[in-house]
matplotlib code that plots the C-alpha trace (Angstrom):
import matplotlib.pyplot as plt

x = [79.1, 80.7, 77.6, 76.9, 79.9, 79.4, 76.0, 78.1, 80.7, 78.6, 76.1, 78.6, 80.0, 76.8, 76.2, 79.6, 79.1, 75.4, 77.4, 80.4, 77.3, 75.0, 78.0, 79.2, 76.1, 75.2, 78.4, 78.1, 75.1, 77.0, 79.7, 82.3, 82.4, 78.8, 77.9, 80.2, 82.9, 86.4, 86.8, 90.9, 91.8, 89.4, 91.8, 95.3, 97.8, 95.6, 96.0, 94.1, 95.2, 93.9, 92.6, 95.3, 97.1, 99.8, 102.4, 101.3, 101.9, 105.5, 106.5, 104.7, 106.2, 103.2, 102.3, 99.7, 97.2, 96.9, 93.0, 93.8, 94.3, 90.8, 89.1, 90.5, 89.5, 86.6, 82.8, 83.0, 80.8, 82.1, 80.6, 81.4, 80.7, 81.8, 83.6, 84.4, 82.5, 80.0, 76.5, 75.1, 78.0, 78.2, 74.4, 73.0, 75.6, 78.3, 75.0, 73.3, 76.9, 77.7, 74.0, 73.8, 77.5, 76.1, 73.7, 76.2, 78.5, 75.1, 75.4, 78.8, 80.3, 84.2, 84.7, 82.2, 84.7, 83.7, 86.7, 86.4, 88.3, 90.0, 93.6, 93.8, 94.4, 90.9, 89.4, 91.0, 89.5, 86.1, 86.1, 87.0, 84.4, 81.8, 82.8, 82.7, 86.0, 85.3, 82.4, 83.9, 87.4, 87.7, 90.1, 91.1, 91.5, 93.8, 94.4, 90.9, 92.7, 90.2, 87.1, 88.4, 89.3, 85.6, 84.0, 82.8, 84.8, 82.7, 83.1, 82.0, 83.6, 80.5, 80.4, 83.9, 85.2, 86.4, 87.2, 85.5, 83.3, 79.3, 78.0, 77.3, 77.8, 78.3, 78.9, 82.1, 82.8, 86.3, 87.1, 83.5, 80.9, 77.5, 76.0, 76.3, 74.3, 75.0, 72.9, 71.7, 73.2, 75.8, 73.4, 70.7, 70.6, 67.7, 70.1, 73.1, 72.8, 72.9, 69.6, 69.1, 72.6, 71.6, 68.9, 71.5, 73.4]
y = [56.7, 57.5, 59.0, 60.9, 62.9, 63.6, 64.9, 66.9, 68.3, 69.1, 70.9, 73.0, 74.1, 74.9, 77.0, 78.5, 79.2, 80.6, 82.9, 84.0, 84.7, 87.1, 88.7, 89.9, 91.2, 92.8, 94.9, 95.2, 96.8, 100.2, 101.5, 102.8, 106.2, 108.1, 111.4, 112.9, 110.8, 112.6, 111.4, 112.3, 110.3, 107.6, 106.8, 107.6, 107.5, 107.3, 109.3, 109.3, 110.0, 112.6, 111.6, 112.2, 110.9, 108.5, 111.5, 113.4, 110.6, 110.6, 114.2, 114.3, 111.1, 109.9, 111.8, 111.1, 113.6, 112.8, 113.3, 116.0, 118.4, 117.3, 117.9, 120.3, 123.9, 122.9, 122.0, 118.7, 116.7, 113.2, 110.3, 107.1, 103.8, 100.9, 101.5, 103.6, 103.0, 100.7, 101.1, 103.3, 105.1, 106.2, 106.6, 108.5, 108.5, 110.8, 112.3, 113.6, 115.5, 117.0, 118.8, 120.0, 121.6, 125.2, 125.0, 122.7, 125.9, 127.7, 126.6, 127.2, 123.8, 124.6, 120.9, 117.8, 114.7, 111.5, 108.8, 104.9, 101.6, 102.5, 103.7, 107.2, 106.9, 105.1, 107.9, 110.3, 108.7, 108.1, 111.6, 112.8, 110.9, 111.6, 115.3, 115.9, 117.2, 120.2, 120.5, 117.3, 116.4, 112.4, 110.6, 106.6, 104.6, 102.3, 100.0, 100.5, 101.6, 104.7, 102.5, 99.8, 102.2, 103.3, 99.8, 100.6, 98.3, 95.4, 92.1, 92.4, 89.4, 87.9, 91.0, 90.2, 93.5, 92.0, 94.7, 97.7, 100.2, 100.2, 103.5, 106.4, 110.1, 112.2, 115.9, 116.8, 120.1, 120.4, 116.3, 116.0, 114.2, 115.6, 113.7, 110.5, 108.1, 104.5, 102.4, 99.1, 97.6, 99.6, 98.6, 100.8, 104.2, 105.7, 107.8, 108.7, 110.6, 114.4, 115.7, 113.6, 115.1, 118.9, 118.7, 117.7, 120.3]
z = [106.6, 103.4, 102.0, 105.5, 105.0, 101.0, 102.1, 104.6, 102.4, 99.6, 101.7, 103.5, 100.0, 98.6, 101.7, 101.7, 97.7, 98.6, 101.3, 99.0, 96.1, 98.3, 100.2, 96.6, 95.7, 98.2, 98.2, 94.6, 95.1, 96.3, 95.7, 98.3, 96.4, 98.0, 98.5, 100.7, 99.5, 99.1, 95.3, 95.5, 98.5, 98.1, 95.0, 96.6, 93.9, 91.0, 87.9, 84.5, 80.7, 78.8, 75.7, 72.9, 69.4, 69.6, 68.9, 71.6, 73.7, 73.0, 73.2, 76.6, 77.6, 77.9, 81.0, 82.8, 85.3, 89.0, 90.3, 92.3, 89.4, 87.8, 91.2, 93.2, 93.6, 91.3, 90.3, 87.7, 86.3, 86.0, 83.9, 83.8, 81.3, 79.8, 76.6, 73.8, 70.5, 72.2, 71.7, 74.8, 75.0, 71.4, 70.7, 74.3, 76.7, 75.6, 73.3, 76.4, 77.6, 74.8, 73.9, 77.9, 77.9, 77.8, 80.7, 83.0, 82.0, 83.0, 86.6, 87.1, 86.0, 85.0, 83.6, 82.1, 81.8, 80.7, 82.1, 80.4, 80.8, 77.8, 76.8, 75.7, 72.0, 71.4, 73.5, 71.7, 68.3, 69.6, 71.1, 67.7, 66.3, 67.9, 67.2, 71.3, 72.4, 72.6, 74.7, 77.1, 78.5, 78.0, 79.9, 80.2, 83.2, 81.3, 83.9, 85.5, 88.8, 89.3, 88.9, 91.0, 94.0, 93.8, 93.7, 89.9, 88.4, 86.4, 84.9, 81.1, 79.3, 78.7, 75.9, 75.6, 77.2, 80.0, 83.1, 82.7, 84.9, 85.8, 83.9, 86.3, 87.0, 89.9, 90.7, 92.3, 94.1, 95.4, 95.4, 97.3, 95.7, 95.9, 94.2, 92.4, 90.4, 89.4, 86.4, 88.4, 84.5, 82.3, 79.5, 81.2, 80.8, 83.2, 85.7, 84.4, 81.6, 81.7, 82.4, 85.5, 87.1, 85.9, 88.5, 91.0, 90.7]

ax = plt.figure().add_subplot(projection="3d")
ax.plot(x, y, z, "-o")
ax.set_aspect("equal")
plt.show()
């Protein structure tokens, strides 16, 4: 008897635990953001921080810029990804934006913006140093709000850098995304990078 109901216990939480695994990745498999998607409503309330020193922080009291006023009224190219100063990022990431500025400018493009889980004074360094500011406009999702509105939020402590984002892109006209593209691993770097979305656009 005793052992009849173990059997029935532990099989009904390894089936529950099988059911809680494959419903979670199957919807981490898309995002809610998609093409079509309005970018500004499907992140009510949600503002970024433009990438800036400590000082400027303070005299703007530490201000902050609500999506509507990156998106509206115009064409952007968004990218997402993990982390400042991390490998991909640093090497071909941010790399691939900054060398394609002139022919996203080309095709009408008023704005490229890369946006990180990061606060704005270590994107404001790494922007610096990676001598990209002023062909990009780099903005942190301190809190990770925007990416977790979009369903691109993702778990990387086992890299120990806890919440953070997947690594895409997308092309924005007016708050709509036409386009967007999602790595399947933020260490991959096969569809996001800047070539793939100037073909998109």
């Amino acid at each position: 008897m005793a052992s009849t109901i173990l059997k029935r216990v532990t099989s009904s939480a390894i089936k529950s635990r099988l059911e809680s695994l494959l419903t979670g990745a199957s919807r981490r498999s898309y995002a809610s953001v998609a093409a079509g998607t309005d970018i500004v409503n499907a992140a009510p309330g949600v503002c970024l921080q433009k990438a800036r020193s400590w000082d400027e922080g303070v005299s703007s009291n530490f201000s902050t810029t609500p999506l509507k006023d990156i998106f509206t009224g115009k064409k952007v190219v968004v990218f997402g990804l993990p982390g400042a100063y991390t490998g991909v990022c640093s090497q071909q990431h941010v790399p691939s934006y900054k060398k394609n500025v002139d022919k996203f400018k080309a095709k009408g493009i008023d704005s490229v913006i890369c946006v990180a889980v990061n606060d704005p004074y270590t994107m404001n360094a790494w922007a610096d140093k990676l001598q990209a500011k002023d062909a990009i406009e780099f903005y942190g999702d301190f809190d990770g709000s925007f990416h977790k509105s979009l369903e691109l939020e993702k778990d990387l402590s086992a890299a120990l850098l806890g919440p953070r984002s997947e690594r895409w892109s997308a092309y924005v006209v007016d708050g709509k995304v036409k386009a967007l593209n999602v790595e399947e691993a933020p260490s991959d770097f096969k569809v996001s990078g800047a070539e793939v979305i100037l073909e998109q656009i």
